[in-house]
C-alpha positions as CSV (number, residue, x, y, z in Angstrom):
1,X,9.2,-13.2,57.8
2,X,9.7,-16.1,55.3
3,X,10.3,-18.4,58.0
4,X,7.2,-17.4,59.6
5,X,5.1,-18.2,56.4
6,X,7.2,-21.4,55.9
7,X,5.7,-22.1,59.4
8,X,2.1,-21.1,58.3
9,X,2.7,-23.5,55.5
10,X,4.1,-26.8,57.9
11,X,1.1,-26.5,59.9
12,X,-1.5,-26.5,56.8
13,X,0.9,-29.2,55.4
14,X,0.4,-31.2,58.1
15,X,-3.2,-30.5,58.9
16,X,-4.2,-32.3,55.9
17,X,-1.5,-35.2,56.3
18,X,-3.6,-35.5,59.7
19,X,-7.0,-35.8,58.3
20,X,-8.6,-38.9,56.1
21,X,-8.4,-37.2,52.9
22,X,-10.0,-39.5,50.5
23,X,-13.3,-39.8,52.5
24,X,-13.6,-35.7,52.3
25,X,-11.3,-35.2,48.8
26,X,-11.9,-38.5,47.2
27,X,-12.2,-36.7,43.7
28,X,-8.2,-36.3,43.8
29,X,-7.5,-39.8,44.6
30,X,-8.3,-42.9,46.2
31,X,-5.2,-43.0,48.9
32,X,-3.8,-40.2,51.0
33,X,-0.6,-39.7,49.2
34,X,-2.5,-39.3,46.2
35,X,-4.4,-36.4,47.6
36,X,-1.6,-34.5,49.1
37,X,0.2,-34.3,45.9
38,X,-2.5,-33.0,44.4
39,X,-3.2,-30.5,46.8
40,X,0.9,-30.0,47.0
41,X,0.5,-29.3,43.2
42,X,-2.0,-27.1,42.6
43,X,-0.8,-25.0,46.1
44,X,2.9,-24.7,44.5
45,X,1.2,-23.9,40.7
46,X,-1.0,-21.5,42.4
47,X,1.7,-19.6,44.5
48,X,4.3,-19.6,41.3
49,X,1.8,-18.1,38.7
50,X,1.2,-15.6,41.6
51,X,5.4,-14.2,41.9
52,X,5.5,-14.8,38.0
53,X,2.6,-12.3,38.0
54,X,3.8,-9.7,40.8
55,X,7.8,-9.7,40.8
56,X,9.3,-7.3,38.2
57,X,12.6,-8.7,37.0
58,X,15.6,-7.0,35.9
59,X,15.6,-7.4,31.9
60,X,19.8,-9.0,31.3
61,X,18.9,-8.5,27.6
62,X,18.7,-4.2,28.2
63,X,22.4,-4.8,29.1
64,X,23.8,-6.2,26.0
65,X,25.6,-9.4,25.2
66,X,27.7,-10.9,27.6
67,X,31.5,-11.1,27.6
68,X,33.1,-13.5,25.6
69,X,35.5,-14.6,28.3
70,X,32.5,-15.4,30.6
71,X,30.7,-17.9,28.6
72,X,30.9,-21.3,28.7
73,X,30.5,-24.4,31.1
74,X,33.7,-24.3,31.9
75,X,34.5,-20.4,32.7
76,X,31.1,-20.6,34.8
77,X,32.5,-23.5,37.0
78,X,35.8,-21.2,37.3
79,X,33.1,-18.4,38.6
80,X,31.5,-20.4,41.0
81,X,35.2,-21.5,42.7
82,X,36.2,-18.2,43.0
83,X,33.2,-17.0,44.0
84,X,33.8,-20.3,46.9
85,X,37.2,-19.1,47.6
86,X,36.2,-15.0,48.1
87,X,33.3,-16.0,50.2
88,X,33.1,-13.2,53.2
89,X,34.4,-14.8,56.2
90,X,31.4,-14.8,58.2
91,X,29.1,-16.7,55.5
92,X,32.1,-19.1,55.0
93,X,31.6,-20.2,58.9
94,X,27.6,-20.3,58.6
95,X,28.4,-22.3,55.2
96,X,30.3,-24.8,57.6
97,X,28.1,-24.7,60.1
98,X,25.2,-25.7,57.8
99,X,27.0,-28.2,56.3
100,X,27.2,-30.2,59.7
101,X,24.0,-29.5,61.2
102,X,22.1,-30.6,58.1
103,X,23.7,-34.1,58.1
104,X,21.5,-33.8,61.1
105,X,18.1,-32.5,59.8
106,X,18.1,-34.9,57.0
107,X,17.5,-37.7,59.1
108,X,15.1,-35.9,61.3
109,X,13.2,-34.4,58.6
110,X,12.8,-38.0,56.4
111,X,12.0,-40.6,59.2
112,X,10.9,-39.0,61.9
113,X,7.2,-39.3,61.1
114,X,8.2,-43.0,60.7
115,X,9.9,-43.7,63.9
116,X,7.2,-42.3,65.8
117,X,4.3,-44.7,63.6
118,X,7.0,-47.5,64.4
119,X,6.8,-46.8,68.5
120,X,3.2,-46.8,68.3
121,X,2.7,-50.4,66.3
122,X,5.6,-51.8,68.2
123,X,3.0,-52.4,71.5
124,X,0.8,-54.3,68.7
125,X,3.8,-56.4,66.8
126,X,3.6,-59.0,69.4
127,X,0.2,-60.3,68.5
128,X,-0.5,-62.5,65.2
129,X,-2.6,-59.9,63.1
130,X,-3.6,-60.5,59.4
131,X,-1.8,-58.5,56.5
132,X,-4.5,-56.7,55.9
133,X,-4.7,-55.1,59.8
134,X,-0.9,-54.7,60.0
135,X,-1.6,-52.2,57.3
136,X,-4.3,-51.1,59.2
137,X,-2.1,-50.1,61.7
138,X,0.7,-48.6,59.9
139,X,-2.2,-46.2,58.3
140,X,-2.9,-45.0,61.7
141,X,0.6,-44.8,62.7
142,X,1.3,-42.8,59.8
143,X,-1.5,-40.3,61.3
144,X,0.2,-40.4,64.6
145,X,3.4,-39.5,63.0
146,X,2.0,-36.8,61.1
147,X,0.2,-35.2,64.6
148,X,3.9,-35.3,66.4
149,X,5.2,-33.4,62.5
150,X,2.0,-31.1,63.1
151,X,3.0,-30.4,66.9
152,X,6.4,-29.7,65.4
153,X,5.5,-27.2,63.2
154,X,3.5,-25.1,65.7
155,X,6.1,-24.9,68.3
156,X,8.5,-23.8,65.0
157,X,5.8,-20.6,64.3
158,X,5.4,-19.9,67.7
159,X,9.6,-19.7,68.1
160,X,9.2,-17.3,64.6
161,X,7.3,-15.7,66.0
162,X,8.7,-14.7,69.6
163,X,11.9,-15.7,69.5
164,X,13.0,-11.9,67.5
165,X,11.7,-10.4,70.5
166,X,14.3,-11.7,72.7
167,X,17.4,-12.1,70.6
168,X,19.8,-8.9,70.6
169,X,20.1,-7.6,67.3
170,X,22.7,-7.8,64.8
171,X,23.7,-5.1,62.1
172,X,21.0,-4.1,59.3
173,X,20.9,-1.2,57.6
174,X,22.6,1.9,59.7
175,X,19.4,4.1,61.3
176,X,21.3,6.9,59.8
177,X,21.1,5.6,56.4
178,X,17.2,4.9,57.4
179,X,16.7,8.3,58.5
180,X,19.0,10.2,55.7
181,X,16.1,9.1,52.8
182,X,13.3,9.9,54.6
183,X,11.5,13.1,54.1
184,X,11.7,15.2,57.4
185,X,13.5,12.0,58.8
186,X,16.1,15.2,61.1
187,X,13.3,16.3,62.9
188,X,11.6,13.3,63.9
189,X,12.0,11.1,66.3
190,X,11.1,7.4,65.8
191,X,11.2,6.3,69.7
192,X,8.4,5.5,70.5
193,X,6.8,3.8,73.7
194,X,6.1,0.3,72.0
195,X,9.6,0.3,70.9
196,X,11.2,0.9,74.5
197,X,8.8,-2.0,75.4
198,X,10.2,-4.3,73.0
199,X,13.9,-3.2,73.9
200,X,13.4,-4.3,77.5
201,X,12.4,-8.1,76.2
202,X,16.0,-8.3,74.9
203,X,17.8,-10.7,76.6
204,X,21.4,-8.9,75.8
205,X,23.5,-11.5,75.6
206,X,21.0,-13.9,73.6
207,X,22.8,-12.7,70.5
208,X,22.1,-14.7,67.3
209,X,25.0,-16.5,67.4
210,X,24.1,-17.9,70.9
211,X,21.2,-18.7,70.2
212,X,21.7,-20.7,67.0
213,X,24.5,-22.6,69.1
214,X,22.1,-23.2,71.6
215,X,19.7,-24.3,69.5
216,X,22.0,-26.7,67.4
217,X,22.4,-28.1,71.1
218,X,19.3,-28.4,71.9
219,X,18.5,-30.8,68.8
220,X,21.4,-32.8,69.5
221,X,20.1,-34.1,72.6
222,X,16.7,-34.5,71.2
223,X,18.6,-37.0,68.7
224,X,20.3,-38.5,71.7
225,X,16.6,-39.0,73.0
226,X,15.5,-41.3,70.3
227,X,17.7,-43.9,71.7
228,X,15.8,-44.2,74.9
229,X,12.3,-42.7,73.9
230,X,10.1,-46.2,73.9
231,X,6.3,-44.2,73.7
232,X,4.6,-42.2,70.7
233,X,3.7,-39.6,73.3
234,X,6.8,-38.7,74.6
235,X,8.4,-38.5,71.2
236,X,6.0,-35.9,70.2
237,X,7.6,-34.1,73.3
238,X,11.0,-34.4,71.9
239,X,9.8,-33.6,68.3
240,X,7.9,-30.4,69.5
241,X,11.0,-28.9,71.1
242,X,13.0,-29.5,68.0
243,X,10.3,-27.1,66.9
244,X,12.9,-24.5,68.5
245,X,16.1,-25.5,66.6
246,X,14.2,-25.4,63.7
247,X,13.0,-22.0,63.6
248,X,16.3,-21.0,64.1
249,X,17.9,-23.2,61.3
250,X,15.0,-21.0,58.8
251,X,16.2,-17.6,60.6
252,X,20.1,-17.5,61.8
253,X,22.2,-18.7,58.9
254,X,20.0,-16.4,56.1
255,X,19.6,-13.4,58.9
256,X,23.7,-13.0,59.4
257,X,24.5,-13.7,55.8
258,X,22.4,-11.1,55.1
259,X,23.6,-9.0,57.7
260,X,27.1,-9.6,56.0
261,X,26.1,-8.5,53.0
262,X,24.5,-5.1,53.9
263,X,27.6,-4.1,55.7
264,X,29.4,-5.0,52.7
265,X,27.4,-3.3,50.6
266,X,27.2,-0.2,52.5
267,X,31.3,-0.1,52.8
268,X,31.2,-0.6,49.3
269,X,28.5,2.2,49.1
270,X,30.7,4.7,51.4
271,X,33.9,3.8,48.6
272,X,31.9,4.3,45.8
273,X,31.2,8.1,46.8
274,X,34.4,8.4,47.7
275,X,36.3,7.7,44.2
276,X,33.4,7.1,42.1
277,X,34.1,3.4,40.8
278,X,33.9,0.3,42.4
279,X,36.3,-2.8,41.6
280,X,34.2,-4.8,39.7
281,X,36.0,-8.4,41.4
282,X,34.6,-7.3,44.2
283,X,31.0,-6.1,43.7
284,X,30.8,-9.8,41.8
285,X,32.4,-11.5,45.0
286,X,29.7,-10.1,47.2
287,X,26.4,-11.0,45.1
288,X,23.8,-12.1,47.1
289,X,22.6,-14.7,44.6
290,X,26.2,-16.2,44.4
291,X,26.4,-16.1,48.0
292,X,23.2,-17.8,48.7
293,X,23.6,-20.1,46.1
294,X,27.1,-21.6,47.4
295,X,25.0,-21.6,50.7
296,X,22.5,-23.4,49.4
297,X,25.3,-26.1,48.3
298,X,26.3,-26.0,52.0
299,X,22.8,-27.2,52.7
300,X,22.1,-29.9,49.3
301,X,25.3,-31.4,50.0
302,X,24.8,-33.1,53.0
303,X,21.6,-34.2,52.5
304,X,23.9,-36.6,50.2
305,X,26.1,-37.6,52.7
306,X,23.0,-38.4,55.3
307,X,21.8,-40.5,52.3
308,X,24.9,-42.5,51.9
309,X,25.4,-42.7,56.2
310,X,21.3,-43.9,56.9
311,X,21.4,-46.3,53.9
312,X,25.0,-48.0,55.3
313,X,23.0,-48.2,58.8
314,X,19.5,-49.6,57.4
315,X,21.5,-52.0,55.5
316,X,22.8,-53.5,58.7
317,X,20.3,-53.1,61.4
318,X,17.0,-52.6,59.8
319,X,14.3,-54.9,60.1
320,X,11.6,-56.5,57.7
321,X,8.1,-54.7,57.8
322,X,5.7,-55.4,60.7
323,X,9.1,-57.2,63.1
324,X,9.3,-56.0,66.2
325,X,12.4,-54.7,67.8
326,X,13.7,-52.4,65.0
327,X,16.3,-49.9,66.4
328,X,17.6,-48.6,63.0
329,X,15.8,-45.5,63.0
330,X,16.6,-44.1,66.3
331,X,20.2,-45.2,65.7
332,X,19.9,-43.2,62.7
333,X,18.9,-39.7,64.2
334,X,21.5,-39.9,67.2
335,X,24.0,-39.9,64.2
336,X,22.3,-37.4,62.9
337,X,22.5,-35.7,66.5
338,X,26.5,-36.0,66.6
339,X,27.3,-34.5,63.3
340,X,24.3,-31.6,64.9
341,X,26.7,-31.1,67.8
342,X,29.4,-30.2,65.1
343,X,27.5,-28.2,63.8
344,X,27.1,-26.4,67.1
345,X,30.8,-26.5,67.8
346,X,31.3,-24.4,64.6
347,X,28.2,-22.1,65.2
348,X,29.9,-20.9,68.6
349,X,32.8,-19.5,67.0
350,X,31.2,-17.6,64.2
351,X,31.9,-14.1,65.1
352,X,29.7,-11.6,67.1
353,X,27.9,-8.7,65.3
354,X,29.8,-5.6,67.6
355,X,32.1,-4.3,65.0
356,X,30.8,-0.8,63.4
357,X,31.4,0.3,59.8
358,X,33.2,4.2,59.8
359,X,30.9,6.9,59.6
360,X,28.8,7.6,56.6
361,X,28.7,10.9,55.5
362,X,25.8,12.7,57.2
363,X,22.8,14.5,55.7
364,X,23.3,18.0,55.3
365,X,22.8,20.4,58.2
366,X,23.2,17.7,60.3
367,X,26.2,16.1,62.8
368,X,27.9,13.1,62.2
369,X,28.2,10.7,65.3
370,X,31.3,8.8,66.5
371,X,29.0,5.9,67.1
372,X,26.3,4.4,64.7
373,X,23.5,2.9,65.8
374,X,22.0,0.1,64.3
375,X,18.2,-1.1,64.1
376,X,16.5,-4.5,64.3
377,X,14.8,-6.0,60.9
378,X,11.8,-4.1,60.4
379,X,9.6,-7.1,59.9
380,X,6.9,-5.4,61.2
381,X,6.9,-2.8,58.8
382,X,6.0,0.6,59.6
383,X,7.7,3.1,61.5
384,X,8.4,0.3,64.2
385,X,12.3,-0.3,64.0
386,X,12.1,-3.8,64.8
């Protein structure tokens, strides 16, 4: 669901990148960019005060002070590398995974909008124009770039959108557990017609992990494409199907970590009612903000790197404004596409979700089962398992 709204967001975003915003905005600025950052500004202002407003936070001062031992710069960089080194296995592959593919995305993400506004002057480079309609130009290849980023972002909802539908699903919370905490959940049967229909759109062995590798393929060669790609129009093709990879970059990694982490936590759950204490190592291990936060490093990291590798290429093969025959860009992005194809490498042997957890204990009056089922996100809310 958040990568759906990010989705809703792109488009908007790039909606108003699209249209002449100072003739219809001009009281926030006299230029385009000034605009957008003011509508960027009050939209991010607007959407904070409304969490700060609606999310009730846990109160750390209701605990007490914290340990001694545990304070510091220096003890909480000793947390965060043990937290590195006890990282779950799974999240540690989708941690290496990101940290390949997003030397990728950088690229993409930054110049793509000014590749394409580069293809589309290049036809018009040839002629002797004035300064003032060379920037002309770049203003409306700016626009054009921005249409090919809007196209993008469409595709990327629509994948968000369908996509769920056809991917086999990995482990979320056991039905069982579902069931057990719902009042009158024994005698009630959540199957219902919709949800057989939705079953038979599974492609069963589309699981996530496929599909992410497929996906990290698939933007690899749209990278490679750069190279050859010589018209605006058909790399707004390319850049709508990397609308696919893209959705799958805001889904996969975040939907098995996740995954990860419930089973965790429900093993930890199970040992917990069993002896009544949990090792405290471990429950800190497994935090989902220390999780995500060294996966968010996975991701922050390499936009460093894609920095350092795109500036060492620009140096050498860019060329001034308004020259035609620049090939820096696209060189750029297929870079981007091989270290995308590593990426892909790793996401193939991230391990599949089959394995079950034992048996939790059952609700009273009822049966265990040998075998648990497990149950898509439910996105959709409602009784719909999905």
């Amino acid at each position: 669901m958040a990568s759906r709204i990010v989705g809703v967001g792109n488009i908007i975003g790039y909606v108003f990148g699209y249209i002449d915003l100072p003739k219809y905005m001009g009281f926030f600025g006299n230029t385009q960019f000034k605009v957008l950052c003011v509508i960027a500004s009050i939209s991010l202002g607007t959407t904070v005060a409304i969490s700060c407003a609606f999310i009730n936070e846990r109160d750390p001062r209701l605990e007490g002070p914290p340990a001694k031992d545990k304070s510091g710069v220096i003890s909480f960089f000793k947390g965060v590398f043990s937290s590195i080194k006890r990282l779950p296995p799974q999240t540690r592959k989708v941690c290496e995974v990101q940290f390949f593919a997003w030397i990728g995305w950088f690229p993409f993400l930054f110049y793509l909008s000014t590749w394409i506004g580069e293809l589309y002057v290049q036809e018009f480079l040839e002629e002797d124009l004035p300064p003032e309609e060379v920037d002309r130009l770049y203003e409306k290849a700016t626009r054009v770039g921005t249409f090919a980023l809007l196209i993008w972002a469409i595709t990327s909802l629509a994948s968000n959108l369908l996509l769920p539908f056809f991917v086999a699903p990995t482990y979320d919370v056991p039905v069982s557990s579902k069931m057990s905490i719902r009042s009158g959940a024994s005698n009630k049967s959540y199957t219902t017609r919709f949800d057989r229909i939705l079953d038979a759109l599974v492609i069963p062995w589309l699981t996530l992990r496929r599909a992410w590798t497929l996906s990290l393929f698939i933007f690899a060669l749209a990278m490679f494409s750069t190279l050859v790609i010589q018209t605006p129009t058909l790399a707004t093709v390319a850049v709508g199907v990397v609308g696919i990879p893209w959705a799958m970059t805001l889904w996969a990694p975040f939907a098995i970590i996740s995954a990860e982490i419930s089973k965790r936590d429900a093993l930890r759950r199970q040992q917990q009612s069993a002896r009544e204490v949990i090792d405290p190592g471990d429950d800190n291990a497994d935090q989902a903000g220390v999780i995500l936060g060294i996966h968010n490093v996975s991701i922050a990291a390499p936009q460093v790197i894609a920095t350092v590798i795109s500036s060492i290429i620009f140096k050498f093969l860019q060329k001034p404004r308004g020259t035609p025959g620049d090939r820096s860009m696209p060189v750029v992005m297929a870079v981007g596409g091989l270290f995308a194809l590593m990426g892909a490498f790793m996401a193939s042997r991230l391990a599949e979700e089959k394995e079950e957890l034992p048996p939790l204990a059952p609700p009273e009056g009822r049966r265990s089962k040998h075998r648990r089922p497990v149950s898509r996100n439910a996105s959709f809310g409602g009784p719909l398992e999905y």
